[in-house]
N, CA, C and O atoms as CSV, one atom per row, in Angstrom:
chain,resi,resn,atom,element,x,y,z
A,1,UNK,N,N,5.455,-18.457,-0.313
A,1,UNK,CA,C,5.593,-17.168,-0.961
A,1,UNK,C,C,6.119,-16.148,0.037
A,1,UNK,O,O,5.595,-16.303,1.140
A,2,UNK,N,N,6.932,-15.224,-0.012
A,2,UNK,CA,C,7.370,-14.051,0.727
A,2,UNK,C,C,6.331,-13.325,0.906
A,2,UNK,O,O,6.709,-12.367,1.580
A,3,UNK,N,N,5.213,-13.233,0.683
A,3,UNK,CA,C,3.858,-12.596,1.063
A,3,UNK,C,C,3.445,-13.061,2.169
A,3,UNK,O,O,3.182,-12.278,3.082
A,4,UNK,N,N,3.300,-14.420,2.328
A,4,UNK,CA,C,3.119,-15.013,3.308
A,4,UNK,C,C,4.064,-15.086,4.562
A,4,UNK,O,O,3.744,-14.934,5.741
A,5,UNK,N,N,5.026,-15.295,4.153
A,5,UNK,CA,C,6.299,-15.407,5.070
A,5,UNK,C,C,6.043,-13.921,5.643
A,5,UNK,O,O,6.250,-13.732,6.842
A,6,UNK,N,N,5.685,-13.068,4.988
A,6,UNK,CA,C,5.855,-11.785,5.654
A,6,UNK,C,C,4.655,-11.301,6.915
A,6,UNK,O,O,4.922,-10.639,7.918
A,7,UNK,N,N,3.323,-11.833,6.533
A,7,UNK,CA,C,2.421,-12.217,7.286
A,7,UNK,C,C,2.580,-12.876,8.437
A,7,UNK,O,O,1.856,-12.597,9.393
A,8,UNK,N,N,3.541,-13.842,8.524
A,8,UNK,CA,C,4.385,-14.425,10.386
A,8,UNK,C,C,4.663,-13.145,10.630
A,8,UNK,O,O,3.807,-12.418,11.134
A,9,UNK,N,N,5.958,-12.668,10.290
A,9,UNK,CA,C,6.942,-12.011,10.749
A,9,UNK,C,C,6.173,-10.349,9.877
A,9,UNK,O,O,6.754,-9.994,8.851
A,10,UNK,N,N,5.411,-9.812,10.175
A,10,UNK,CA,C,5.490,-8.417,9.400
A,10,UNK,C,C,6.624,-7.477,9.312
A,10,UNK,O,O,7.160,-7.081,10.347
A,11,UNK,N,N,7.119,-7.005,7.892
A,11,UNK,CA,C,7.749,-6.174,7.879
A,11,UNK,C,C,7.140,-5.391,6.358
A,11,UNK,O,O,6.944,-5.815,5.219
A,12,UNK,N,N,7.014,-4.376,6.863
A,12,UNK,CA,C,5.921,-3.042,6.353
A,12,UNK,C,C,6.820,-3.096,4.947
A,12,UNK,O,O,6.180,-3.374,3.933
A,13,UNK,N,N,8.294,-2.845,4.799
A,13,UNK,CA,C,8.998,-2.570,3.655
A,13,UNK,C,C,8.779,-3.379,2.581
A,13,UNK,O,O,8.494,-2.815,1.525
A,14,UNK,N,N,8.854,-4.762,2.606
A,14,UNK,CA,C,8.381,-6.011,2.142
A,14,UNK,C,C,7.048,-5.942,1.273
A,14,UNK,O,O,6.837,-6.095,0.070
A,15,UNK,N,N,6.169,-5.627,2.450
A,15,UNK,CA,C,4.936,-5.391,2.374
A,15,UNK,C,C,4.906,-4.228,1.375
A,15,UNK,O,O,4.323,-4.628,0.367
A,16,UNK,N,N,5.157,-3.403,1.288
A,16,UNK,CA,C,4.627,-2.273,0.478
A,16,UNK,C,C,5.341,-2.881,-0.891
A,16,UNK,O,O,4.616,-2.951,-1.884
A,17,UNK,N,N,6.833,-3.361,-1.016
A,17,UNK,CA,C,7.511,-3.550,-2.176
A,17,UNK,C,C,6.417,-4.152,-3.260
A,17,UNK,O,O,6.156,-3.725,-4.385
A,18,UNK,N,N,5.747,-5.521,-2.405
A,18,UNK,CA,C,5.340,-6.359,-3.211
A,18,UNK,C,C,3.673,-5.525,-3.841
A,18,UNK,O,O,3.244,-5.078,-4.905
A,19,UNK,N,N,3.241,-5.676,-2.577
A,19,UNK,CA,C,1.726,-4.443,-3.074
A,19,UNK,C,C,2.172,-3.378,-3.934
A,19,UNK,O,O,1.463,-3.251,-4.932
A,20,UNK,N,N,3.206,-2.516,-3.838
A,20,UNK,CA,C,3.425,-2.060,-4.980
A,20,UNK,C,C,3.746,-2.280,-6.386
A,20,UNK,O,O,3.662,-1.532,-7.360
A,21,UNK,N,N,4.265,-3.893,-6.214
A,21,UNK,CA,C,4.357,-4.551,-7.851
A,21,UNK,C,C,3.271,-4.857,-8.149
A,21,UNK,O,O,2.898,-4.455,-9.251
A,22,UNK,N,N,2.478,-5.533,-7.476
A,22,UNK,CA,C,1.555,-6.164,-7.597
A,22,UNK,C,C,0.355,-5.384,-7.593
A,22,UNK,O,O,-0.680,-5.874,-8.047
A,23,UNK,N,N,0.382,-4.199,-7.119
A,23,UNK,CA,C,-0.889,-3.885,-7.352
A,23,UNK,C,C,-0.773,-2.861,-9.395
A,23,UNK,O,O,-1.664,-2.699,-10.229
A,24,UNK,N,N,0.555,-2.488,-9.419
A,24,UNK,CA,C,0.595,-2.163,-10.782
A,24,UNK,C,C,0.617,-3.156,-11.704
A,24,UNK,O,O,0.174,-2.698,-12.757
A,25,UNK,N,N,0.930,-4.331,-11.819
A,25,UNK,CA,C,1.275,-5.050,-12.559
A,25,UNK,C,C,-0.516,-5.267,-13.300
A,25,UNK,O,O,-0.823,-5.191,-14.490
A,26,UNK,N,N,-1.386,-5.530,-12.162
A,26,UNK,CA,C,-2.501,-6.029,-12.138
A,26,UNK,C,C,-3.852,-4.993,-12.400
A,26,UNK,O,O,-4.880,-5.308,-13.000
A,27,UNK,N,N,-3.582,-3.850,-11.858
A,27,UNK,CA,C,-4.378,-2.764,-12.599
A,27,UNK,C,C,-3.810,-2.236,-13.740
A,27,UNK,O,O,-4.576,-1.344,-14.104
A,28,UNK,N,N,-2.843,-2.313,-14.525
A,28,UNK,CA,C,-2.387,-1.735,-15.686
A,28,UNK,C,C,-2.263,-3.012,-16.652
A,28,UNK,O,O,-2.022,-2.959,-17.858
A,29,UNK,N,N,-2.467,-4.134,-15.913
A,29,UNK,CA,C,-2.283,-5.025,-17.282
A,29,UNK,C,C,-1.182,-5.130,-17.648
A,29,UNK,O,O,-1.154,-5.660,-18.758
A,30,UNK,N,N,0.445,-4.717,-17.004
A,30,UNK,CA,C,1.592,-4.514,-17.464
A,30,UNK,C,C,2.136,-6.101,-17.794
A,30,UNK,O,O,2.014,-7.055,-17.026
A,31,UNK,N,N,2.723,-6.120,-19.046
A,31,UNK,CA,C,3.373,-7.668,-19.557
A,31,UNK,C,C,4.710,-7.491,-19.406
A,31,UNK,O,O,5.406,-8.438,-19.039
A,32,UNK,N,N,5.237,-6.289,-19.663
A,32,UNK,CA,C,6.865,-6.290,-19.573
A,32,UNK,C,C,7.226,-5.371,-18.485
A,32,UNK,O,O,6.438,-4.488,-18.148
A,33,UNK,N,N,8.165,-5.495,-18.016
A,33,UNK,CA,C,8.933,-4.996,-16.649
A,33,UNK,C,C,10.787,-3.970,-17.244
A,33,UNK,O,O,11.687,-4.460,-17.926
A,34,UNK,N,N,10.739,-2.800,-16.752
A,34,UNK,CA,C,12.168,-3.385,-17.334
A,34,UNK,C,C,12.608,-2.309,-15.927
A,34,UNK,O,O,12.040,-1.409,-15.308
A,35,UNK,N,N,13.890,-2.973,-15.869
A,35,UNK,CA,C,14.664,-3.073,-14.382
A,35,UNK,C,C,16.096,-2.677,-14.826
A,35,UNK,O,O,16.944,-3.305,-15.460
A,36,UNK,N,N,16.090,-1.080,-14.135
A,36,UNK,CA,C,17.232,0.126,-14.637
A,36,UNK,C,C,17.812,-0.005,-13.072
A,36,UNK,O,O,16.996,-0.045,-12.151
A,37,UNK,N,N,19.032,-0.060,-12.842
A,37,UNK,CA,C,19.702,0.341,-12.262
A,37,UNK,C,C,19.615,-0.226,-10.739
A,37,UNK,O,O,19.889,0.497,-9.782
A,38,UNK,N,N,19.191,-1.648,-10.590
A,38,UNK,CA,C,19.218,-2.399,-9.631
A,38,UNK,C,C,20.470,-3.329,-9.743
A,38,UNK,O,O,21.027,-3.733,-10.765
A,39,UNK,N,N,20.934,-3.696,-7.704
A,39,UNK,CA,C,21.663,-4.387,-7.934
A,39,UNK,C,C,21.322,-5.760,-7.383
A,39,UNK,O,O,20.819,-5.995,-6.284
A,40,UNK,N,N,21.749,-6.811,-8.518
A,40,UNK,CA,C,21.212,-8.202,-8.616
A,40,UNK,C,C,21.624,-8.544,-7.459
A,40,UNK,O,O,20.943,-9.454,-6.987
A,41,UNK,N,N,22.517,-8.167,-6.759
A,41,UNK,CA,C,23.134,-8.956,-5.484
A,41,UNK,C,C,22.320,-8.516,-4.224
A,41,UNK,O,O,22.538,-9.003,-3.115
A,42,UNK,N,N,21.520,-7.717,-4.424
A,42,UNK,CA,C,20.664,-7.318,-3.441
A,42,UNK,C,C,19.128,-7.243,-3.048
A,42,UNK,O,O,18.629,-6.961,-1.958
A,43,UNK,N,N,18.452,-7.617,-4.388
A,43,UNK,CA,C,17.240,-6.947,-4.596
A,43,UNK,C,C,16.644,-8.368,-5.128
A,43,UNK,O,O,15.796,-8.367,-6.021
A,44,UNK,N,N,17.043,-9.391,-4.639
A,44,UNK,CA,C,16.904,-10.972,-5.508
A,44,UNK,C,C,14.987,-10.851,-5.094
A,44,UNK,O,O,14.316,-11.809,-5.476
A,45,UNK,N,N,14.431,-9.984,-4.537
A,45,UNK,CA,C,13.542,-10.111,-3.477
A,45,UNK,C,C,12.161,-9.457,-4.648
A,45,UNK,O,O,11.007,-9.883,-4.689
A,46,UNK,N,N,12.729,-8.390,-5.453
A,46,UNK,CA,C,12.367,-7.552,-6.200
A,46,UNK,C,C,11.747,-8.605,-7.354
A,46,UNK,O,O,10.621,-8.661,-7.849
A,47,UNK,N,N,12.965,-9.424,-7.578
A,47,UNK,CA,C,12.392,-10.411,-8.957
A,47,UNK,C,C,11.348,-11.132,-8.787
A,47,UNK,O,O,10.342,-11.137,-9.497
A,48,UNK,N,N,11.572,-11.801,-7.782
A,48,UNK,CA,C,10.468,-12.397,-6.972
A,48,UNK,C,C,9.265,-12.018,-7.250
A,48,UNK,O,O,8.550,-12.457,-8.150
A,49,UNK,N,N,8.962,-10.993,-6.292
A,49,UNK,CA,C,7.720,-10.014,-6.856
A,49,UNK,C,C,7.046,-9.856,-8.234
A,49,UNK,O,O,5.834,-9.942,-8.433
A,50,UNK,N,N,8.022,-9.605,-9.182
A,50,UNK,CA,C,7.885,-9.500,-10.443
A,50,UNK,C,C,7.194,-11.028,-11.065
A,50,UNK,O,O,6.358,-11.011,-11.969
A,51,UNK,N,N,7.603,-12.097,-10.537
A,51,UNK,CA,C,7.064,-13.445,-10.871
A,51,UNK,C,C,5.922,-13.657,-10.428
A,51,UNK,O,O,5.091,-14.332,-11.036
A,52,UNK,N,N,5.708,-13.069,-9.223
A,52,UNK,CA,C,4.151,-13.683,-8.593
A,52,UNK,C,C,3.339,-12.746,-8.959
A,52,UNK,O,O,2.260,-13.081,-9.448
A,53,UNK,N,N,3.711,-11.173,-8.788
A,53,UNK,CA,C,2.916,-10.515,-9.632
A,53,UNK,C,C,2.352,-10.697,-11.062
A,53,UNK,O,O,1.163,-10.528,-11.332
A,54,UNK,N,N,3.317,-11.061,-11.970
A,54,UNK,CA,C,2.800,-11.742,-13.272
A,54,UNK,C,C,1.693,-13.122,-13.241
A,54,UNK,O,O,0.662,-13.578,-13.733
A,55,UNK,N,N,2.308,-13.261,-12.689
A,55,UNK,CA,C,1.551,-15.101,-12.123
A,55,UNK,C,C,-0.090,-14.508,-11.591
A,55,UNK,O,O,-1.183,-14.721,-12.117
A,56,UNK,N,N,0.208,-13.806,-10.512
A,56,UNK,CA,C,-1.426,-12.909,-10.084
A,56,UNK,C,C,-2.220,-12.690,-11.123
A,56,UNK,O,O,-3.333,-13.170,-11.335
A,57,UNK,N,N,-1.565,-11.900,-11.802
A,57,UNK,CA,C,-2.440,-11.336,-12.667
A,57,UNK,C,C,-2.607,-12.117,-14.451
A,57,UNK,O,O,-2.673,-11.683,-15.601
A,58,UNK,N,N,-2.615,-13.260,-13.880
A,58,UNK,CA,C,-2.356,-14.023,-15.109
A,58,UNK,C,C,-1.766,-13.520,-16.688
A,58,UNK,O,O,-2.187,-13.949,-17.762
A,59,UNK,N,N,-0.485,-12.313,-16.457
A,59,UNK,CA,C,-0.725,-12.293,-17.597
A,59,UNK,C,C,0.142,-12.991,-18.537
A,59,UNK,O,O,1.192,-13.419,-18.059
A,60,UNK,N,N,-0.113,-13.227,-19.971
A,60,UNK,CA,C,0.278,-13.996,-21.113
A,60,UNK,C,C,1.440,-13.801,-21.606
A,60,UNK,O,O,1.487,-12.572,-21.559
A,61,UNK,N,N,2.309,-14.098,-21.998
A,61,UNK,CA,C,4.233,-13.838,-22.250
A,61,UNK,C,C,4.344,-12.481,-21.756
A,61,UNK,O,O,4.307,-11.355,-22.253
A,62,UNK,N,N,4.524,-13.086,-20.364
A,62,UNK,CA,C,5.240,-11.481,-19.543
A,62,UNK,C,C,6.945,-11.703,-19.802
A,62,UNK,O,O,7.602,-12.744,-19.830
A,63,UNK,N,N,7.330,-10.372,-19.963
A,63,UNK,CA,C,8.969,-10.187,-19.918
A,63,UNK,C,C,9.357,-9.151,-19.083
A,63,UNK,O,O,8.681,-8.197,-18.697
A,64,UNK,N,N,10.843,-9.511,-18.770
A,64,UNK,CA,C,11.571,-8.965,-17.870
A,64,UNK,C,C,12.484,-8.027,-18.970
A,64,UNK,O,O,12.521,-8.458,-20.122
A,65,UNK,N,N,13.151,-6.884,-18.695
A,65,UNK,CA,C,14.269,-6.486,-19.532
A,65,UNK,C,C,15.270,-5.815,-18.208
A,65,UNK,O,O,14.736,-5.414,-17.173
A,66,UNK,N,N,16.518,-5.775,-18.384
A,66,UNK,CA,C,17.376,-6.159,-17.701
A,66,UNK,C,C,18.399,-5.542,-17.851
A,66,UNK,O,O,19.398,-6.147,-18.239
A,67,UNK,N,N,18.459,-3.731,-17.505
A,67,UNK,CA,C,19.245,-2.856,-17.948
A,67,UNK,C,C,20.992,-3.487,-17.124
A,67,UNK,O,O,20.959,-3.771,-15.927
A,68,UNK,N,N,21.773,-3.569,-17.575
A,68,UNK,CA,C,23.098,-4.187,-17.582
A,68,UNK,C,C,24.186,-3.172,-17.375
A,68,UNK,O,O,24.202,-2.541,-18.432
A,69,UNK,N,N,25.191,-2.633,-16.501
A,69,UNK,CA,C,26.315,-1.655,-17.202
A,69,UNK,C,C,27.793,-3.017,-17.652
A,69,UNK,O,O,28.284,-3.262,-18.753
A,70,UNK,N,N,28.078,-3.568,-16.415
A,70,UNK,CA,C,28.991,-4.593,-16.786
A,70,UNK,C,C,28.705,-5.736,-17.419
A,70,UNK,O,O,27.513,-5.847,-17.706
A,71,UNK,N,N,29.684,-6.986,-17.859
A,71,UNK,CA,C,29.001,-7.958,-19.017
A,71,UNK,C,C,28.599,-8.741,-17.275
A,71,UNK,O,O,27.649,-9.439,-16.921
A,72,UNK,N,N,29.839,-8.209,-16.501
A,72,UNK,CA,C,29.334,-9.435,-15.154
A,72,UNK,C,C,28.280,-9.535,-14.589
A,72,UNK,O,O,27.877,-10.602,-14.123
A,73,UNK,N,N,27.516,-8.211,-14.519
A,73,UNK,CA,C,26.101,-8.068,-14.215
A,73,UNK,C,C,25.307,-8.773,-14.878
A,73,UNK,O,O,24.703,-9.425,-14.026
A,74,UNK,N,N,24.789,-9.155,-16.247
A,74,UNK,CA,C,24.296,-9.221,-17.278
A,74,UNK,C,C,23.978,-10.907,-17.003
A,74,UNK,O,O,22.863,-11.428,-17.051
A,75,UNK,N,N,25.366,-11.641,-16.683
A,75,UNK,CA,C,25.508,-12.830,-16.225
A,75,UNK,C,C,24.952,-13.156,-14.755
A,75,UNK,O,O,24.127,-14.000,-14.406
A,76,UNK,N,N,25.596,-12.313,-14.086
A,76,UNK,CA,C,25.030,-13.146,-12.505
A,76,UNK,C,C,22.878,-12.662,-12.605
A,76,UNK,O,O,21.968,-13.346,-12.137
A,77,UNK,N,N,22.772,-11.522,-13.251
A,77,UNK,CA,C,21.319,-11.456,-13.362
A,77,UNK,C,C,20.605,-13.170,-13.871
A,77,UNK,O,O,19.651,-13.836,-13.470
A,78,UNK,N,N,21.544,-13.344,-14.815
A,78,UNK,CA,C,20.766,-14.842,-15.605
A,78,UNK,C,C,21.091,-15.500,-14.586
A,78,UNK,O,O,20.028,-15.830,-14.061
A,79,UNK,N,N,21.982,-15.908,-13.962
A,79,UNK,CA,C,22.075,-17.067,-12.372
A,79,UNK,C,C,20.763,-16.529,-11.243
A,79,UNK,O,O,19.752,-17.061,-10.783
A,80,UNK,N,N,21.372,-15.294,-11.125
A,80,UNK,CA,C,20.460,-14.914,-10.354
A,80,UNK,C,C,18.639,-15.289,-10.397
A,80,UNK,O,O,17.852,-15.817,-9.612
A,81,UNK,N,N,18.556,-14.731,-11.664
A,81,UNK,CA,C,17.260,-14.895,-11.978
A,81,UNK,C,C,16.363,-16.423,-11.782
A,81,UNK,O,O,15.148,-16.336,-11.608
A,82,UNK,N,N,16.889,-17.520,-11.812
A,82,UNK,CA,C,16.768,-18.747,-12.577
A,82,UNK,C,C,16.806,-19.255,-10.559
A,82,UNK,O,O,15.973,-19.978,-10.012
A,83,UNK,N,N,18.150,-18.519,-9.808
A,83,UNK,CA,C,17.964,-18.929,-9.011
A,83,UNK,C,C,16.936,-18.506,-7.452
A,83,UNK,O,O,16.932,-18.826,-6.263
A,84,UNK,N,N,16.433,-17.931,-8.048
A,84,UNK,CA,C,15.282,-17.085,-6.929
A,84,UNK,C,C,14.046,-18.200,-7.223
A,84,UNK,O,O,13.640,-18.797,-6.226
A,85,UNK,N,N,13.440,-18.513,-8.480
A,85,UNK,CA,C,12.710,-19.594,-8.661
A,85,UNK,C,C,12.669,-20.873,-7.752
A,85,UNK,O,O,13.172,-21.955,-8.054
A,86,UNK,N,N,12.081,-20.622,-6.743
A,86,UNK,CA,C,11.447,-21.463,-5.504
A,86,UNK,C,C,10.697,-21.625,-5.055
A,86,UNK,O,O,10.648,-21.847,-3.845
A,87,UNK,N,N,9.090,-21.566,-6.351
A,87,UNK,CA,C,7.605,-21.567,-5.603
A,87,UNK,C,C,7.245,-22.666,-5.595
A,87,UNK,O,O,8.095,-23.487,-5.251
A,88,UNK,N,N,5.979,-23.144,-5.927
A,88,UNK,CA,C,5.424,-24.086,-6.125
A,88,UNK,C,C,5.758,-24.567,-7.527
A,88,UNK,O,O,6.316,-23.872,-8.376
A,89,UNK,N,N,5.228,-26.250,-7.740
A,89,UNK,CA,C,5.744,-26.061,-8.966
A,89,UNK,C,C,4.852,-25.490,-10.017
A,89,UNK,O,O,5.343,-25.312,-11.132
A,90,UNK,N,N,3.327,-25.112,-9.756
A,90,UNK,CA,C,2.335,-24.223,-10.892
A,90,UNK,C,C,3.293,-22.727,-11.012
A,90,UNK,O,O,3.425,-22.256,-12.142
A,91,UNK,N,N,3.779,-22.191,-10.128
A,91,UNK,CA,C,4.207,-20.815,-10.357
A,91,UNK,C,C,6.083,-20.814,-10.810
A,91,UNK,O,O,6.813,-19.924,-11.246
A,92,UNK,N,N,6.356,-22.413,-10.406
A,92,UNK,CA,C,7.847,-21.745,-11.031
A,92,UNK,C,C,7.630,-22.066,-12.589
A,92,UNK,O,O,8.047,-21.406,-13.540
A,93,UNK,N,N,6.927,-23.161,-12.607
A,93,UNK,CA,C,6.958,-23.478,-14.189
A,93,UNK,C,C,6.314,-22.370,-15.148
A,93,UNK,O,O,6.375,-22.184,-16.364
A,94,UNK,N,N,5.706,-21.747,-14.150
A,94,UNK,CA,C,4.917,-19.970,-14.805
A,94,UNK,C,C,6.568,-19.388,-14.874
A,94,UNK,O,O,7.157,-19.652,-15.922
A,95,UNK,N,N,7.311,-18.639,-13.849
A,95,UNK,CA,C,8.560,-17.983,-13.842
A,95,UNK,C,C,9.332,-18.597,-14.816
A,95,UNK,O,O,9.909,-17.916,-15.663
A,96,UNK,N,N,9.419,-19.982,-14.791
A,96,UNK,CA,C,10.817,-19.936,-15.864
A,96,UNK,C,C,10.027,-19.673,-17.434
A,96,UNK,O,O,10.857,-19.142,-18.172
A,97,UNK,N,N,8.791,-19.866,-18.103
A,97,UNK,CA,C,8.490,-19.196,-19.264
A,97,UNK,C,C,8.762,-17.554,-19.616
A,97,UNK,O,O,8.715,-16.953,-20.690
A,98,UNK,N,N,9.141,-16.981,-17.897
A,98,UNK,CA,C,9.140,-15.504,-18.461
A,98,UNK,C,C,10.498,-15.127,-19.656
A,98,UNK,O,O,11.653,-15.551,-19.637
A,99,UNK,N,N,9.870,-14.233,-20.589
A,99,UNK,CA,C,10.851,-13.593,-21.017
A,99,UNK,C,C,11.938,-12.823,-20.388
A,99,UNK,O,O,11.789,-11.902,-19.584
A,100,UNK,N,N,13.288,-13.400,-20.939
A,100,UNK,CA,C,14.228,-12.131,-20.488
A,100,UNK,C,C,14.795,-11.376,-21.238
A,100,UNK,O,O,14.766,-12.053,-22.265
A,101,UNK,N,N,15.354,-10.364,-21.530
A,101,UNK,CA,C,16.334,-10.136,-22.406
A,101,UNK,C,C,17.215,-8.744,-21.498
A,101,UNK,O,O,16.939,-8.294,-20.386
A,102,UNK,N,N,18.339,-8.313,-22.462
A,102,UNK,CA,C,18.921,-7.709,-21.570
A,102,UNK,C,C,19.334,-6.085,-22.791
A,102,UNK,O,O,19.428,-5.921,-24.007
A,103,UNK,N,N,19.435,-5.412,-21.844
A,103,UNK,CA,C,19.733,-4.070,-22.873
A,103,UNK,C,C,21.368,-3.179,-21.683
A,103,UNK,O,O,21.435,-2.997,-20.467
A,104,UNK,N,N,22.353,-2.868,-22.783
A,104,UNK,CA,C,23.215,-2.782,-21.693
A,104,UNK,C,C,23.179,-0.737,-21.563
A,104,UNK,O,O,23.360,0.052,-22.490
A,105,UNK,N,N,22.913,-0.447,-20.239
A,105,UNK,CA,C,22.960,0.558,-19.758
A,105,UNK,C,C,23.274,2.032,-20.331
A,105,UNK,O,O,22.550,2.990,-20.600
A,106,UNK,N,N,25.078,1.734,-20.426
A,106,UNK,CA,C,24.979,2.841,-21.727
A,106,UNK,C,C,24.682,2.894,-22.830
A,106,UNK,O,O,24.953,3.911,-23.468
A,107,UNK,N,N,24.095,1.934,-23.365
A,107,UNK,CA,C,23.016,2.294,-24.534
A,107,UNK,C,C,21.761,3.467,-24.514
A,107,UNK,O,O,21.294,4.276,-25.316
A,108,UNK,N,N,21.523,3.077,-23.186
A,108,UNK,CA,C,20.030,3.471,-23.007
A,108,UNK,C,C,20.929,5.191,-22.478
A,108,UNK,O,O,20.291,6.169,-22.866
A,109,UNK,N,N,21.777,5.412,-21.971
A,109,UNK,CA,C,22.128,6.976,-21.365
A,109,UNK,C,C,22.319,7.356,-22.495
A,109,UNK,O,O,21.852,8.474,-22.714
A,110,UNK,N,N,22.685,7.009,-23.096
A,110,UNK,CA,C,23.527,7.666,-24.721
A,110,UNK,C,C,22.391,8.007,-25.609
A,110,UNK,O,O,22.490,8.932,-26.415
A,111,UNK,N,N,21.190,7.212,-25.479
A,111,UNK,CA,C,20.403,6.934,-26.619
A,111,UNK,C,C,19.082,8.293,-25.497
A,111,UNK,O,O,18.411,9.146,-26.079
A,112,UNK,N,N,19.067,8.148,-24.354
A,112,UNK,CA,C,18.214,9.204,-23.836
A,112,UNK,C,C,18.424,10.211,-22.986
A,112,UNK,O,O,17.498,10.960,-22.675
A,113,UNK,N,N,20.049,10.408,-22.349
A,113,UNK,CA,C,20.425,10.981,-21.500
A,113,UNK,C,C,21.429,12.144,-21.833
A,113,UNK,O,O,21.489,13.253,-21.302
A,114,UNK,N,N,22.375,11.508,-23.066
A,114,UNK,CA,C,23.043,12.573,-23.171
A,114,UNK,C,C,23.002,12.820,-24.838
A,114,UNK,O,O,22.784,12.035,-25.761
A,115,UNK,N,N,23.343,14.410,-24.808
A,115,UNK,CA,C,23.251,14.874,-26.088
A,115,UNK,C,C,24.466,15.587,-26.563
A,115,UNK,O,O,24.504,16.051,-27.702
């Protein structure tokens, strides 16, 4: 787990990312996630989190939603996603049940941002 890995090598940023998913995910009971304005090519680290945090906190059909602006984004997120899945096999076979779905970006500005 990158929790662990981070425990060799400490790095505080890491550290806070994940305690910060993880400690909301698990005091709020949160089942769905939704993820505005990240980029998949960078943050593969973020999803991660989001899996073990769900997995922590055992909760029951957790979903991801997956704010999109390009269709290319939308796609490398689904590669992406599928390919960060590298735990054990109790927790990937937890990750790949998560829900995904995807909502594309300017929907959501149009529908709450502009008038």
């Amino acid at each position: 787990m990158a929790v662990t890995a981070c425990n060799k090598r400490p790095n505080k940023k890491l550290l806070m990312a994940y305690d910060a998913i993880n400690g909301a995910i698990t005091t709020y009971s949160i089942s769905e996630v939704v993820i505005f304005g990240m980029n998949i090519n960078n943050d593969q680290d973020i999803i991660r989190y989001i899996m073990m945090a769900f997995y922590n906190a055992k909760i029951d059909n957790p979903k991801i939603v997956y704010c999109y602006f390009l269709e290319e984004e939308k796609i490398e997120f689904k590669r992406q996603f599928f390919a960060v899945i590298t735990f054990s096999k109790e927790l990937s076979d937890y990750s790949h049940q998560i829900e995904v779905s995807y909502i594309n970006t300017q929907n959501v500005l149009d529908s709450y941002f502009k008038k």
